[in-house]
Every structure is written in C-alpha cells, then in structure tokens.
N, C-alpha and C positions, 0 to 999 in steps of 0.2 A: 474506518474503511471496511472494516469486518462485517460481513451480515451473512446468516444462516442461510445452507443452503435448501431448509424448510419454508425459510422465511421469502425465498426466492424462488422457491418453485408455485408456493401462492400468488405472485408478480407473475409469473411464466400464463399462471392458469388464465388470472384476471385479464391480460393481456391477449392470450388467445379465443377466451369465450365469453360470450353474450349472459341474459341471464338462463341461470338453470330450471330446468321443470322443475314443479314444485312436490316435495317429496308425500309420499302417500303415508299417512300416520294413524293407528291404530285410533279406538274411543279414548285411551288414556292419554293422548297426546303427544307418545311415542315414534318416534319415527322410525317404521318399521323395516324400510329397506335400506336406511342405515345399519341396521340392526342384522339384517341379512347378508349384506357387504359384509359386516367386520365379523360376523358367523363362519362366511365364506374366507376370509384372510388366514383366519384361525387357524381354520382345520389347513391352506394351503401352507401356510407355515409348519404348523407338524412334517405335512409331507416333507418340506423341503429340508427336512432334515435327514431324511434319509438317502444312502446313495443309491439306493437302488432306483427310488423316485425320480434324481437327475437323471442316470441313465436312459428313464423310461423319457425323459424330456426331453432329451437333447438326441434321441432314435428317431422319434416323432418329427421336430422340428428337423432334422437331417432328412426324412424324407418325403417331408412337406416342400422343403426346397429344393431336393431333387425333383419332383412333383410339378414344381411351378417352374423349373427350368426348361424341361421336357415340354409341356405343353407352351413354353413363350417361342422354342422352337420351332414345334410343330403348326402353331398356331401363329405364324408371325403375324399375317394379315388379318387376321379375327381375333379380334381384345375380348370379345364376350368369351369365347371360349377357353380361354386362361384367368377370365376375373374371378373363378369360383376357388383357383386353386392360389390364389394371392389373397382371399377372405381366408384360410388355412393356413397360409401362411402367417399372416397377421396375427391369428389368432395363437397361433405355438409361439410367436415373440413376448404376446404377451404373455401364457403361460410362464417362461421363461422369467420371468421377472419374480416369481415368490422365489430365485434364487440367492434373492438379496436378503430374505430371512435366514439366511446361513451360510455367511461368507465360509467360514469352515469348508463347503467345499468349493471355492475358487481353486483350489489346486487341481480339486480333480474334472473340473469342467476344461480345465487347460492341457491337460491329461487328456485328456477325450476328443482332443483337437478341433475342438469346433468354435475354437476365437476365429478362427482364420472367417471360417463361414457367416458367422455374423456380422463381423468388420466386413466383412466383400460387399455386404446389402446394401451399405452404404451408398453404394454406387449401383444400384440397382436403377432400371429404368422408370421405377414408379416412386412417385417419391414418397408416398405415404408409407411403404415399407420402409426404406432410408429413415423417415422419422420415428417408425417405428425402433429402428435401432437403437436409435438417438435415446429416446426414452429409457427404451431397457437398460443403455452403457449409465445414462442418468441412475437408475433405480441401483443398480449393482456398485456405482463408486461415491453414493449418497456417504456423508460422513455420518451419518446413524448408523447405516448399516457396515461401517468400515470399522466403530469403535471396537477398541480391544482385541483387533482382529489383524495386524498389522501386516505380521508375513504372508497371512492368504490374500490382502487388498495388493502389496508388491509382489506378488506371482501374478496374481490377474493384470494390473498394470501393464508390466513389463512383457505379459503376452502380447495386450494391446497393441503395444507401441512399437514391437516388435514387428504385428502386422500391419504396420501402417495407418493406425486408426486416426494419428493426427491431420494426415493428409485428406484422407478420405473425408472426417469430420468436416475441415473445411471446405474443402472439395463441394461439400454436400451443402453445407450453408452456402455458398455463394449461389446455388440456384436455387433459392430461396427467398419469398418476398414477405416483408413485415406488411404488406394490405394486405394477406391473408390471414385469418384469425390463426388457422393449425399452422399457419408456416412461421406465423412471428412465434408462436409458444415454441417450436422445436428448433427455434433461434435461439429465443433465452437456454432451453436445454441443452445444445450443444454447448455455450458455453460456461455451462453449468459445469457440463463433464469435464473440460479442459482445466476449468478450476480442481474440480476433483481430484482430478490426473495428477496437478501440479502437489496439491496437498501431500498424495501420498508419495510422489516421486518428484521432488525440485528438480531434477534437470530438465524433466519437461517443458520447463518455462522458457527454457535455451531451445530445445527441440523442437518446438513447436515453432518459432518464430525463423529460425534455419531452415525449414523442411518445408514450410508453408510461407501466403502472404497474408498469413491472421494481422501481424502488423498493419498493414494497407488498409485492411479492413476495417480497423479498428478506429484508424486516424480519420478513415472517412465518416465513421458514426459521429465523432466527437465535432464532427468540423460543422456539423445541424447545425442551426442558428437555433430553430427553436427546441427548448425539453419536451423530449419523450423517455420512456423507460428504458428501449434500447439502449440509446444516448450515455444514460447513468450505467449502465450494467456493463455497456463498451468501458466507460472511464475506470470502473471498476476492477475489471480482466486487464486492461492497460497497466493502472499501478501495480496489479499481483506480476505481470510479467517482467516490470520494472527493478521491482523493491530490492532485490538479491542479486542482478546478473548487470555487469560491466558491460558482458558484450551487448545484453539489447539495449540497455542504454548509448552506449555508439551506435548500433544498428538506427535505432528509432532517431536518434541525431543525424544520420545522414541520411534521412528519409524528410527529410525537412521538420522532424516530429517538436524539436525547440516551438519553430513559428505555428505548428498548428496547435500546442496545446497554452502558448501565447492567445492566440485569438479565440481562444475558446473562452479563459479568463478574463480577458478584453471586453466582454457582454456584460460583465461583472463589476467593471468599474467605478458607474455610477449609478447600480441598483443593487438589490438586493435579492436575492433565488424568491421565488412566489411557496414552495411548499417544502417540508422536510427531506423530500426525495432529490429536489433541485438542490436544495443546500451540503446533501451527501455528494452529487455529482460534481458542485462546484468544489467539494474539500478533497476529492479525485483526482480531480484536475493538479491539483496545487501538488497532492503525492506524487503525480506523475512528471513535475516539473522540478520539484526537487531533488528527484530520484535523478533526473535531466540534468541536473545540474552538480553530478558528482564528475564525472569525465570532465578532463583539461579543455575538451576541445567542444565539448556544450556549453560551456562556460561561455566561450568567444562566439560560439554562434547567438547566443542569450544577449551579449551587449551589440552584438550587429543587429539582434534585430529589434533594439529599443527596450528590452526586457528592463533594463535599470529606471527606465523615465517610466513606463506602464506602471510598474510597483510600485512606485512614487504616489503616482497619480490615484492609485488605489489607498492608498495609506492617506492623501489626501483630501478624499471623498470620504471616507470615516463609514464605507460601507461594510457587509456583512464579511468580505474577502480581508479587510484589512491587515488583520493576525497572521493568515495565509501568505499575506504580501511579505511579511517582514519575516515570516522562515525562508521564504524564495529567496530575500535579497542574500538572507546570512548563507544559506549554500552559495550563491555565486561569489559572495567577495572570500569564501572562506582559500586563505592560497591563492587569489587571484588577482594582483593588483592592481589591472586594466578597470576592472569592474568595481574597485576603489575610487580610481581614478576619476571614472565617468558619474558615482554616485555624486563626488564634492563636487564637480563642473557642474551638474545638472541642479545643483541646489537643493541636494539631501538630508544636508548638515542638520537641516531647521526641522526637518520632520521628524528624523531620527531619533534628535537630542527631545524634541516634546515628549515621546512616547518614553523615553530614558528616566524622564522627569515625573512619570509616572502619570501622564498625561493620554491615559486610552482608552478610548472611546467604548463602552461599555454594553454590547448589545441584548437584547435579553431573553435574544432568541439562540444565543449558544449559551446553553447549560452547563457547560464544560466547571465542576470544581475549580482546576487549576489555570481555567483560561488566561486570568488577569497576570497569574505566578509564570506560565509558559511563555509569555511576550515577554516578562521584562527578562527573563532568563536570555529570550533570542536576539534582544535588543545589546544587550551585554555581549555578549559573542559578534553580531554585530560590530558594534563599535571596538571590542580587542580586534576584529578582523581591519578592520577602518587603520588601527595603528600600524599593525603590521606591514598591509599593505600600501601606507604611503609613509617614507620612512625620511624623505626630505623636499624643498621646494616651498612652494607660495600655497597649495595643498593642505602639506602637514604643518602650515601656521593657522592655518582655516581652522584644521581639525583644534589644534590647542587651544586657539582661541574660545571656543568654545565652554573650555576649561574657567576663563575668566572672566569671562561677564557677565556682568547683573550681581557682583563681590561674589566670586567661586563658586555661584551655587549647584554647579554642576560636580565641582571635588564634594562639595557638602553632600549633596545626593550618593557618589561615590562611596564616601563614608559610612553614610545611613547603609548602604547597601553591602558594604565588606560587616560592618557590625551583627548585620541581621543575620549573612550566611554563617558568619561567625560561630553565632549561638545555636544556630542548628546543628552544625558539623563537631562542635564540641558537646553537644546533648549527644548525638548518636554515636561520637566515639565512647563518651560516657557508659551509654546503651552497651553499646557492644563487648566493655571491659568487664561489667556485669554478666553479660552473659558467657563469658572467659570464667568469670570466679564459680557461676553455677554448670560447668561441668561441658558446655559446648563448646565443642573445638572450631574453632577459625583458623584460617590461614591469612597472611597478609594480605595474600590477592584479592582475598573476598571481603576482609576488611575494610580494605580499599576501595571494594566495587559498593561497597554498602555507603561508604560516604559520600561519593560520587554522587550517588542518586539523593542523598538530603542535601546535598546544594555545595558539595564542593569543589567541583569543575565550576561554575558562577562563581562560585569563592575564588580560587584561583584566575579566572581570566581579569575581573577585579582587581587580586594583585598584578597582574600583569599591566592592567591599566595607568595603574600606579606608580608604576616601573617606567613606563614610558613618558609621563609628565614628570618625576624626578630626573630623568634623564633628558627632557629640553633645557635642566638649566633654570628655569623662570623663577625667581627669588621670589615672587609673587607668592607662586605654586607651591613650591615647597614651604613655603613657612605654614599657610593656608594646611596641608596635610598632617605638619609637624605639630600643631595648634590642636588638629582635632582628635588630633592620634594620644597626645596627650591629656585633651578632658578625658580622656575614656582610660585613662591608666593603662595607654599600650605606648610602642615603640615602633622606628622603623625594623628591631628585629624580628619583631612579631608579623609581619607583611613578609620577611624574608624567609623566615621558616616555610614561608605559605610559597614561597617562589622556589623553595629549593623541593620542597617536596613534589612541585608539578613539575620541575625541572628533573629530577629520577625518577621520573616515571612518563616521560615523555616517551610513547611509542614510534616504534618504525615502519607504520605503515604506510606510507608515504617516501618511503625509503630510507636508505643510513644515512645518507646527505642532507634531507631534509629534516630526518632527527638531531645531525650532530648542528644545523643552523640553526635549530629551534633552541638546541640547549645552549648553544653558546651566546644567543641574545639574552635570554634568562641567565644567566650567569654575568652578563654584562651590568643587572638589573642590581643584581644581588652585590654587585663589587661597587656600583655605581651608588649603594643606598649605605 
C-alpha cells in the first residue's frame, strides 16, 4: 500500500501536464537549463539556511499579501488592476518553498507567525493562489525534507492544524475540477499533504475526518466505475485514514462506506485490474474493507449487505482478488458467528476446504514471495474462526464432516501442516537460545514475538483445530490423529504444550470476558486430550 511520496508527486505531474517543451542542450549533449535549475536550487538552498534569509522571505511575502489585499479592495470591480499584485504574490509562495531545504527552521517560521497567513490563502478568491499553497504545504511536509528532522516537522504540523489547514485544504479541493490539468495536479497535492500531516502527526487521521467531509469525498472517488489515478490515490488516503483509528472506521460504516467499498470490489469479481496501478487500487480496496471489518457493528452491515456470498464468488472465479477475498472473509468471521453462520448456509465449506488443501490458484502477476505461505496462514485462521464460531447444530456437523471424507484427508493435511509449523518454530526457538548463549539479552515477550512471526500463531490455531475435532467425540477422528501423531514420534501432549502455551498468553484485547472465554475453551481442549 506504501508508495513514495516522490513517487507520487511524478503521478500528480503526469496527471496535470501535457508534454513538456523540449529542453535546450549544449553541443556536448548536456542539458543546460537543467543544469541551471539545479545551479539555481543550490545556491537557494545555501540561502535557506540562514535565518536572516527567512526573515527576509516571509517580510516580502507579508507584504506582498498585504499588497494584494489592498488593491482586491480597492480594485473590486477591475481584476486587471490587482492581477499584477497576485503575479507577486505567487511568486513569494514560491520563493517560500526553498524552506523545505531546512526544516531546521520550521520553528522559527511559526515564530514569525505567518502559518496563519499562508493557511488563510487557501481560501483566497483565486484559486491559483490556493494551489499555490497547496504546493508549498506539499514541499515543506515532503518526507525527504522531514527526515531526521522530527520536532521541527511537529512544530510546523501542529501550527497548521492549529490554524485550520485541514478544513481549509478541503474546503479548497472541493472547488476543484480533475478536467483541468492544474486543478487535478493540486488534487493529487492536497492529498499528498494530508498524508504528510498524517505521517508526522497520527491524530490527524481522526482530525481530518471530524473537522472535514474528506470521508464523503473519498467514497465518491472510489464509487467511479472506471480507473483513473485519482480513483487509486482516493483508495489509498482511504486505507491510511482507516488502518489505526476505530472511530473512522465506525464513521466510514455509518456512511454507508461497508456497501460502497463492497461495489467497488464487486468490478473485480470476474476480471482481473488491466495495469499495476489498477492492481494497487484493487489491493486498497480490500485494506479498506478489512480495516471495515474490525468493528462489531461493520461486521453486520458486511453480511447484510451480501459481503459473505461476494467473497465467495470471488474465491470462486479464481481471479486476481482471490487472496484479497479470503483475508476479508477471515476479518468478518473472526469473533463473529452470524458470519460463520451465513458462510456454511451459503456453501463455503467447498471453497474454503480447496484452498486449505492447498489448492490455490497461482497468478503470476503477484510477485509477492510469501503469497502462496500468506493464504494458507489465512485460510487456517479462517477455518479455527469457522470452529469457534459455530459451536453446535446441523452447521457444526457440516463443518466436521469435512474432517472425514475422502479417508481424513483433511486431519492428514492438518498434520502435514502442524508438522511443518512445527519445525519452524522449534528452529527459531533453537535460533534464539543461541543467541542467549552469545551474549544478547532477550526477554520473553520478545522471544515470543519472534516466534510468532516464524509461524507459531498458524502453529497454534492448528492446535486449536485439533482440539476441536477431539472434542466432537468421532472414534473415526481421533484414532486418524492418534495414528499420525504417532508415525512422527509425537503425542497428544506435544499438541497440548502447544494449547497451553497460546492459552497463557491469550491477550485481553477484546476485553477480560472475552479472554477468560477464550481460555477456558482451550483448557477444555487441554483436559479433553
């Protein structure tokens, strides 16, 4: 989901302009007014190191805009005779921008109180100044110019936002059209900035969305039928505003935002995105819907509005979303047992258990190393979710059944699969005992977080798996487990080490209720084996 915001202001450019004149190059082949540009940077950078040089910049540009105030006054009815002091003005914004070669002094530009006067432009009556802002707040919260720079980027920040820049920003994009070349580029800018904002200051991603209707804005971009750039760069600001914050996530749920980024994946069902850009857009989409689907009460709006049979259908078309589809399912059933419920009614069982089987469709346009390893990880989770949440009825015989047909090959595959996390999780705790004896200090917690990540949360929900087909009971089932646990010189205590250990460290995020029901089903597992 991550892209530069270099790499996105090259999009902003190509988007707002045609091709460019072609540059004048010396006999040697040099291009010389390239050459004079970054001549000219140079020596503007030096300056902007100095404070005397801001001061001398932000005198000028203070009374450039008193300048162009006085004459929009004077002059209400004659635009010609204030357009010479809005070419000045323009022109001090841009000066203004080799500020960004020396965040260093963000404090004392905030000091000199002239955030207020720049944010005010925004809502200036011409809009080419407004984008002119736009740019500049661009250039000044660029993360190049912010590295290593941190308290001077949250002084400047927090002046911003102090004076209102989120409103205004938007404010200023909605009169704002993407058929114009300058106006779609100081779109992509703007929410260039707001990402910036967000970078150096997370709460902005709450603030903006409270203070503003950037949400509204957002859901309308995405609801296009056909790809454009915007489209992708909206789903993109969408997920950042999602990733971290509860509240927009309920926000963006009672905005109808569930169904609109439902039908936005919906296009996706039975094709596949046409270019790399469509394919980032389309894997936005999916961030923004599982981040949708952490709240109790997105969950219910996700199976009201068909969200369980769409996923399906997408999992069943064997398209480029597929992978996509089956993280989506596992956030909605995780804790949710309606959406358990609806998956075995609607006939999931068959899809689910294929991809479990190791049966996934293998496309060769995501490059992703761990692609093949990251589905079956979520398919397991999945299906421990499946258990949980259907815990008795004609259902939870459905789900076991599956367990036994075709002579267990599903416990077989279970096994294949506790074995393999097995040997990972016992190499990196190996790893990590070693580097105990060579002199680095670990704590538990980190020892723990380090196994976690070579596959022992899938190790564990596996035991968990386990746990629940011993405990239907089925003499079938249990011998089938007890048989293969045995070729391999293990036991059921060796599964139960593995149950008590995720059973102590079951967290309470979810609350003490929910941790004391989780441990007491794993302890039912562990007395039950």
């Amino acid at each position: 989901m991550e892209v530069s915001n270099q790499t996105r202001k090259r999009k902003a450019i190509d988007a707002g302009h045609g091709s460019q004149p072609t540059a004048y190059r010396g006999s040697d082949g040099v291009d010389l007014s390239l050459l004079e540009a970054l001549e000219k940077s140079s020596h503007n950078a030096v300056e902007a190191l100095d404070l005397k040089t801001l001061k001398k910049l932000v005198l000028s540009f203070e009374r450039r805009l008193r300048d162009n105030i006085a004459a929009r006054l004077k002059y209400v009815e004659n635009p010609e005779k204030f357009a010479d002091s809005e070419v000045d003005l323009h022109d001090d914004l841009q000066k203004l921008k080799v500020l960004a070669g020396a965040p260093e002094l963000y404090p004392d530009l905030v000091a000199s109180n002239t955030v207020p006067s720049i944010v005010n432009l925004l809502s200036h009556e011409n809009s080419d100044i407004a984008n002119d802002v736009v740019q500049l707040l661009q250039d000044l919260t660029d993360e190049d110019a912010l590295e290593d720079n941190d308290e001077p980027a949250r002084v400047l920040v927090d002046a911003l936002v102090e004076n209102n820049v989120l409103e205004l920003l938007v404010q200023n994009m909605n009169r704002l059209s993407e058929a114009d070349p300058d106006e779609a580029t100081a779109i992509y800018a703007t929410l260039t900035v707001i990402e910036n904002l967000v970078e150096v200051k997370p709460a902005v991603a709450e603030l903006v969305c409270e203070r503003t209707k950037l949400l509204r804005w957002l859901l309308t971009k995405i609801k296009v039928r056909e790809f454009e750039g915007i489209k992708q760069y909206a789903s993109e600001i969408l997920a950042i505003l999602l990733q971290n914050s509860t509240a927009n996530q309920k926000r963006l749920g009672q905005m109808n935002g569930v169904d609109a980024v439902l039908e936005g994946v919906a296009m996706y069902k039975s094709k596949d995105p046409k270019t790399p850009d469509e394919e980032e857009m389309l894997e936005n989409l999916f961030d923004c819907l599982c981040c949708l689907l952490m709240p109790l009460e997105n969950k219910e709006r996700f199976v009201n509005a068909e969200g369980v049979e769409l996923m399906i259908i997408i999992m069943k078309q064997k398209k480029y979303a597929y992978g996509s589809a089956i993280r989506a399912l596992d956030f909605a059933m995780t804790n949710y047992p309606p959406a358990c419920e609806r998956f075995v009614d609607v006939m999931g069982l068959k899809t689910a258990f294929a991809a479990f089987m190791g049966k996934i469709p293998l496309n060769k346009r995501i490059k992703r190393e761990r692609y093949k390893e990251e589905l079956e990880e979520r398919v397991i989770s999945l299906i421990a979710s499946l258990f949980a949440g259907i815990l008795r009825g004609s259902r939870r015989d459905r789900l076991l059944s599956k367990f036994v047909e075709n002579e267990f090959e599903k416990i077989d595959r279970l096994m294949e699969l506790y074995l393999r996390y097995s040997d990972r999780v016992r190499s990196e705790a190996e790893r990590l005992d070693q580097l105990e004896l060579d002199d680095l200090e670990l704590d538990e917690d980190e020892k723990y977080n380090r196994k976690l990540e070579s596959g022992l949360y899938s190790l564990q929900l596996v035991a968990v798996i386990l746990g629940h087909i011993w405990c239907s009971e089925h003499s079938g089932m249990r011998a089938r487990v007890e048989l293969l646990l045995k070729q391999q010189k293990l036991s059921k205590t060796d599964v139960k080490q593995i149950l008590q250990e995720y059973h102590d460290n079951i967290g309470d995020l979810d609350g003490a209720e929910e941790k004391e029901r989780g441990q007491a089903r794993i302890q039912l597992f562990i007395s039950a084996m």
